[in-house]
C-alpha positions in Angstrom: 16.6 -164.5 -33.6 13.7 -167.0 -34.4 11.3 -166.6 -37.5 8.3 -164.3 -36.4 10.8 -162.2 -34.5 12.8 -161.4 -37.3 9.7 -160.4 -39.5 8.1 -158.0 -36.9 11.6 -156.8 -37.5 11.4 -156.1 -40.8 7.4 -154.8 -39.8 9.0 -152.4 -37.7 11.7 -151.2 -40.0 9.3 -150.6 -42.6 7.0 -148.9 -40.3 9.8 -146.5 -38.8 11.1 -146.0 -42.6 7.7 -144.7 -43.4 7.9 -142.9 -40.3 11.3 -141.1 -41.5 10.7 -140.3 -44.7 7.2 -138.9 -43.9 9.0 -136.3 -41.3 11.1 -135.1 -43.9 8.9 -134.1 -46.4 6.5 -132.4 -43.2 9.7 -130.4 -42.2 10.5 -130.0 -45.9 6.9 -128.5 -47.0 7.0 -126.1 -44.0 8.6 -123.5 -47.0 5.8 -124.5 -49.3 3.5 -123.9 -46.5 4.5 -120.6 -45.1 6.5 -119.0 -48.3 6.9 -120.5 -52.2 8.8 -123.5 -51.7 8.9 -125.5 -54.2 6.3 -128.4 -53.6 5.8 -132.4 -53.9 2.2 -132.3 -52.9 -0.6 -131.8 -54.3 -1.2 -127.4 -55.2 -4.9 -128.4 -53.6 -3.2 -128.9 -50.1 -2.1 -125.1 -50.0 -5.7 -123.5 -51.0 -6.8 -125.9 -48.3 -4.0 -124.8 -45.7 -4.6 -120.7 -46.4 -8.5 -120.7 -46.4 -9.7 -123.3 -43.7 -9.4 -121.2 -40.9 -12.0 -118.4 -42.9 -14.3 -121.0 -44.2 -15.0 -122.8 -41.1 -15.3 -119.8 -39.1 -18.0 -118.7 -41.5 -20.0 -122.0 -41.7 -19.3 -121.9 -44.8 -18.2 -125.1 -45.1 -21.9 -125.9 -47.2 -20.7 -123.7 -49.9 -17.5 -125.1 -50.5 -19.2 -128.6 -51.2 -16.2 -130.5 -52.8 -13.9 -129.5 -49.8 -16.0 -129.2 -47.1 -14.4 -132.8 -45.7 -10.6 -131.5 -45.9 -11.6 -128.3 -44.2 -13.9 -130.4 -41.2 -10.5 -132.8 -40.7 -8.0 -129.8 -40.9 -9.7 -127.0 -39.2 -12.1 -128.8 -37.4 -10.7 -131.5 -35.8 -6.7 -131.1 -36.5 -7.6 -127.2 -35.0 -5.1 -125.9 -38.1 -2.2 -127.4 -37.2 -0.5 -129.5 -39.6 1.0 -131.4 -36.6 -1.9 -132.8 -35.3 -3.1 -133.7 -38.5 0.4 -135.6 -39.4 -0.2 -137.4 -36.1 -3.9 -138.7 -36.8 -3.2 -139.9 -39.9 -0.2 -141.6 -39.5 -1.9 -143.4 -36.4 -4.6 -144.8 -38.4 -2.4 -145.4 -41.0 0.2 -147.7 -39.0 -2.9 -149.0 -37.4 -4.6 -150.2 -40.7 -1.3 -151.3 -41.9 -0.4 -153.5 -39.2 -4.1 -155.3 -39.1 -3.3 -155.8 -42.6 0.1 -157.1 -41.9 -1.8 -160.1 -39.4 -3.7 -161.5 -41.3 -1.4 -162.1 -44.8 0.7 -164.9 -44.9 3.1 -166.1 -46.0 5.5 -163.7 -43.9 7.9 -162.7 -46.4 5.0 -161.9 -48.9 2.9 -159.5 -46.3 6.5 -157.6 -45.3 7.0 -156.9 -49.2 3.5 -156.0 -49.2 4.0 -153.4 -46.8 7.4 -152.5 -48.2 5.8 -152.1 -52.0 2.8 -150.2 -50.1 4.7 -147.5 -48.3 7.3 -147.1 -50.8 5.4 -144.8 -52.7 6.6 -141.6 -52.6 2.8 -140.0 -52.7 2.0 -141.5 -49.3 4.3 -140.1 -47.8 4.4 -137.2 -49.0 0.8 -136.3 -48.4 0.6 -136.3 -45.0 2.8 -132.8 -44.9 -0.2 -131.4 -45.2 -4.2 -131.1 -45.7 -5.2 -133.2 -48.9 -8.0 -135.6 -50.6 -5.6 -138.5 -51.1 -4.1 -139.6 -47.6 -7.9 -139.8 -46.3 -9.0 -141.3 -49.2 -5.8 -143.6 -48.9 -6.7 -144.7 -45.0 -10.7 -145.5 -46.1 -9.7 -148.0 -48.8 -6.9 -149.3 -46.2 -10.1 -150.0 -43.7 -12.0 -151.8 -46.8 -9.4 -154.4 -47.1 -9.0 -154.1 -43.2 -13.4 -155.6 -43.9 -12.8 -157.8 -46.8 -9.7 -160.0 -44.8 -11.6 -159.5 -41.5 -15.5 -158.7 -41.7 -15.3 -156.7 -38.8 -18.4 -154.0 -38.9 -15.5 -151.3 -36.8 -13.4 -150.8 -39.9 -16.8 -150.2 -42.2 -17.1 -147.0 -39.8 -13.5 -145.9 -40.1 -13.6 -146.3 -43.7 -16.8 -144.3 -44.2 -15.3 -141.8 -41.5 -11.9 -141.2 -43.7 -14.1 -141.4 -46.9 -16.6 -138.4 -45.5 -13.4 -136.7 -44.5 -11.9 -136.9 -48.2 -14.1 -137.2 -51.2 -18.7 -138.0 -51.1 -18.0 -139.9 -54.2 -15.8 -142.1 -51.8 -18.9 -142.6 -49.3 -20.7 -143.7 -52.0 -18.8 -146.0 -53.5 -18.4 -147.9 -50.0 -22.0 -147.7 -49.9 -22.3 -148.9 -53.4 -19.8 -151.6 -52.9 -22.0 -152.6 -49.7 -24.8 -153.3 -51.3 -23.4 -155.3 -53.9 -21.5 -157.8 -52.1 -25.4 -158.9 -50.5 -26.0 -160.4 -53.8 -25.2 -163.5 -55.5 -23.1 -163.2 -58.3 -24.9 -163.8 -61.0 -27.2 -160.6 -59.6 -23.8 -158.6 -59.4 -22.9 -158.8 -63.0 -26.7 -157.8 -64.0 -26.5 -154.5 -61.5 -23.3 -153.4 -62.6 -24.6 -153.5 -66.1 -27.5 -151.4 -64.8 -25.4 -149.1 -62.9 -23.1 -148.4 -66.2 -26.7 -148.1 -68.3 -28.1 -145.7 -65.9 -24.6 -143.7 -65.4 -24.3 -143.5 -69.2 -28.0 -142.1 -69.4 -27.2 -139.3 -66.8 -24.1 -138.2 -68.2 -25.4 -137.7 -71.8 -28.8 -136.0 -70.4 -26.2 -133.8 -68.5 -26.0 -130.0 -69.3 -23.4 -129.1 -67.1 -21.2 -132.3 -68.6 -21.2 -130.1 -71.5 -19.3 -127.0 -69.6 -17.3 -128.8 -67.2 -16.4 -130.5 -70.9 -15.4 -127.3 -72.4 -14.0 -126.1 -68.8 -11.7 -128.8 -68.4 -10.5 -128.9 -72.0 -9.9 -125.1 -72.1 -6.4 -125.0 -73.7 -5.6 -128.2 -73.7 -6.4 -129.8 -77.0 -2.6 -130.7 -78.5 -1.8 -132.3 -76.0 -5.1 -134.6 -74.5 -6.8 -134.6 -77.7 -7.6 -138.7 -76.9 -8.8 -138.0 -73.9 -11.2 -135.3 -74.7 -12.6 -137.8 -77.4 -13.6 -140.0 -74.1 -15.2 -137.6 -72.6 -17.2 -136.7 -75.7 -17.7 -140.2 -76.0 -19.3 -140.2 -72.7 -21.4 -137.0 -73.6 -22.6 -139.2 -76.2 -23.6 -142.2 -74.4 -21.2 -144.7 -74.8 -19.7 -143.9 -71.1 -20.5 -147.6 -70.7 -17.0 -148.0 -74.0 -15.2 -144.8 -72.2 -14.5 -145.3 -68.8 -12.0 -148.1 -68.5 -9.4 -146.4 -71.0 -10.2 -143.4 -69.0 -8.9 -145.1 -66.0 -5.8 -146.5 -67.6 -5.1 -143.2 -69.1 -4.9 -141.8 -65.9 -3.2 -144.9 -64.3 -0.3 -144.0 -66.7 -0.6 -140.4 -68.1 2.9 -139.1 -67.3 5.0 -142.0 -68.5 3.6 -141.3 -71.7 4.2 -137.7 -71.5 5.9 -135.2 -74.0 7.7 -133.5 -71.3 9.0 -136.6 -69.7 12.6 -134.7 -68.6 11.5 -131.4 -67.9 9.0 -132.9 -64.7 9.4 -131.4 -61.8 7.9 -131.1 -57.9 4.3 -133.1 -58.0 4.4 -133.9 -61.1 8.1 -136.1 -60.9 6.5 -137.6 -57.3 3.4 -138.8 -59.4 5.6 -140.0 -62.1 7.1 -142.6 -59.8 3.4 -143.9 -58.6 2.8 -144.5 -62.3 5.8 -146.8 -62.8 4.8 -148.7 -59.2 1.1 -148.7 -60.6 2.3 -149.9 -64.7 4.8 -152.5 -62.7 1.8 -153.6 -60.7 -0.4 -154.3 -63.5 2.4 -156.2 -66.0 2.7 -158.3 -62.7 -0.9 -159.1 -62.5 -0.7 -160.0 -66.1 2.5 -162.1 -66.1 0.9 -163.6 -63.6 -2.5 -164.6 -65.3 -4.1 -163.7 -62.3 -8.2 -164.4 -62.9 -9.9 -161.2 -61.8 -14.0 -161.5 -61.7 -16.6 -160.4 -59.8 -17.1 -162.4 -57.3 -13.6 -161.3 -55.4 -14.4 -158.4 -53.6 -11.4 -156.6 -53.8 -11.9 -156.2 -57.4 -15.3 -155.8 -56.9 -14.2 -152.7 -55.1 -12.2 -151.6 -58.1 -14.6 -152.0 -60.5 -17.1 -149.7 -58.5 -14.7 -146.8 -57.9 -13.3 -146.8 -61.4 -16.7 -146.7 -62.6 -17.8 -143.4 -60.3 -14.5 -141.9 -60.2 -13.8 -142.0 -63.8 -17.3 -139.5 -64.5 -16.0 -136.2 -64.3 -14.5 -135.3 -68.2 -11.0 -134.6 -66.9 -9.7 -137.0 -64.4 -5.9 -137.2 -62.6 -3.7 -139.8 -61.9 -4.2 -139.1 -58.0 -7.5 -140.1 -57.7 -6.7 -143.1 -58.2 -3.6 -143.3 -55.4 -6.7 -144.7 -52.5 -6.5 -148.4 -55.1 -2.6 -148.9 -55.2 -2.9 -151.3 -51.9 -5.9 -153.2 -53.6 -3.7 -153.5 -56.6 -0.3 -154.9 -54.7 -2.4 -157.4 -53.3 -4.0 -158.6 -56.2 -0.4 -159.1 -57.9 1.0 -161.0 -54.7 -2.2 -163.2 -53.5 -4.7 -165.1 -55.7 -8.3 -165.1 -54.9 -7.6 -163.1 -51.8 -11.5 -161.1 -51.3 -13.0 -163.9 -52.6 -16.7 -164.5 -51.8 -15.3 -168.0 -50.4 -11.4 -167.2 -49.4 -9.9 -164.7 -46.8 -6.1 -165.4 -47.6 -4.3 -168.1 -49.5 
């Protein structure tokens, strides 16, 4: 067996493990689904399973603002069966992937890409059913699908997958967009700008204050730093708050009191936290310069900016970035302003 052959092997392989695993946990969730199971996904994916079919019958879809994109791709498109929505996903998915897989060299370094991407146990997991993060997942899988390839089809498929998961998502792309048409020099000065003006809204906020108090409800032994953030941001200072918000959330459980007793979702994103810690001691190790003028982390620095806003963030808002961030640790300067792939 000659070179390429035997890494579209090992492309395949990884592709039909993904494949496998993801079958399970569909056939495994079908309890969770249609009794009380107990669950690995998300609880979200449930509410969005049992009320879809009401919702969008009512054109209510308005209404239910923060889900209306779930309930479109479930009810709408996937006609409420889980099935169908498995089999969209997983198609884009292997599509996006393998594009991906083209265009990295060298070969052994895009096949543990893909290996390190799919062995998270949160991608497959959440295509057993209607959720946020598998969308999200395939939009910011059709970024770097633009970044390596500056083809205008995969802007639309990301901003398709994005309207389908989270607005803040279309935004960002958006945001990220219109960025990249300036110089760099101009990108430093609007991101400052953007972080003044976000810092403005949120302290000039009334309804900060009650999702403050909402989210926070209980929870005070145990998040007390993290409430401080978000009164931080209250405050003005979002500009000081956001990035240990993000790394909070990057790592929450493996800091966690109640480290042996997790369980269902909880244990699942466990696992992404040590792939996402091992990720970023790798970058580090690596002394990997990270600046504005590479795209990809162009990218990050614009989603952790919007996505770290609301005063009680999760680890799984952040699931969409893990690709970004294996390739980051294996490639240098890959998204550059003046490199594709190196």
């Amino acid at each position: 067996m000659d070179k390429i052959s035997k890494y579209k092997l090992y492309l395949i392989i990884n592709l039909s493990l993904f494949l496998i695993i993801s079958l399970f946990f569909y056939e495994y969730h079908d309890d969770y689904y249609y009794g009380s199971g107990l669950n690995y996904i998300v609880d979200d994916s449930k509410y969005y399973f049992n009320v879809s079919k009401e919702i969008y019958a009512n054109l209510n879809i308005i209404i239910h603002g923060n889900i209306f994109g779930p309930i479109i791709f479930f009810e709408g498109i996937s006609n409420g069966s889980r099935m169908v929505y498995f089999i969209i996903n997983i198609l884009f998915l292997f599509y996006a992937f393998i594009n991906i897989w083209k265009i990295f060299k060298p070969q052994v370094y895009r096949n543990l890409m893909l290996f390190l991407i799919i062995v998270n146990p949160v991608m497959a997991i959440s295509l057993s059913g209607p959720n946020k993060e598998i969308t999200a997942f395939i939009a910011v899988l059709f970024i770097i699908n633009y970044i390596l390839d500056r083809k205008y089809i995969y802007i639309i498929f990301a901003l398709l997958f994005a309207f389908l998961a989270r607005l803040e998502l279309v935004l960002i792309i958006f945001g990220f967009l219109f960025f990249v048409k300036f110089n760099n020099n101009s990108k430093l000065i609007l991101f400052l700008i953007l972080i003044v003006a976000i810092s403005m809204v949120i302290a000039n906020t009334f309804g900060y204050v009650d999702k403050l108090y909402t989210s926070f409800s209980g929870r005070e032994g145990s998040l007390g730093f993290v409430k401080f953030l978000a009164e931080l941001s209250l405050s003005g200072f979002y500009a000081i708050a956001f990035i240990p918000k993000v790394f909070i959330n990057f790592y929450g459980e493996l800091l966690s009191s109640n480290l042996f007793n997790l369980k269902g979702y909880s244990l699942i994103i466990y696992f992404s936290e040590v792939a996402f810690f091992c990720l970023s001691v790798l970058i580090l190790l690596n002394h990997k310069v990270i600046y504005y003028r590479n795209y990809m982390f162009l990218f990050l620095l614009i989603y952790f900016l919007m996505y770290a806003i609301p005063p009680f963030i999760q680890h799984r808002y952040f699931l969409p970035i893990y690709p970004i961030l294996i390739i980051i640790a294996l490639y240098r300067d890959v998204g550059s302003s003046n490199a594709v792939s190196k």
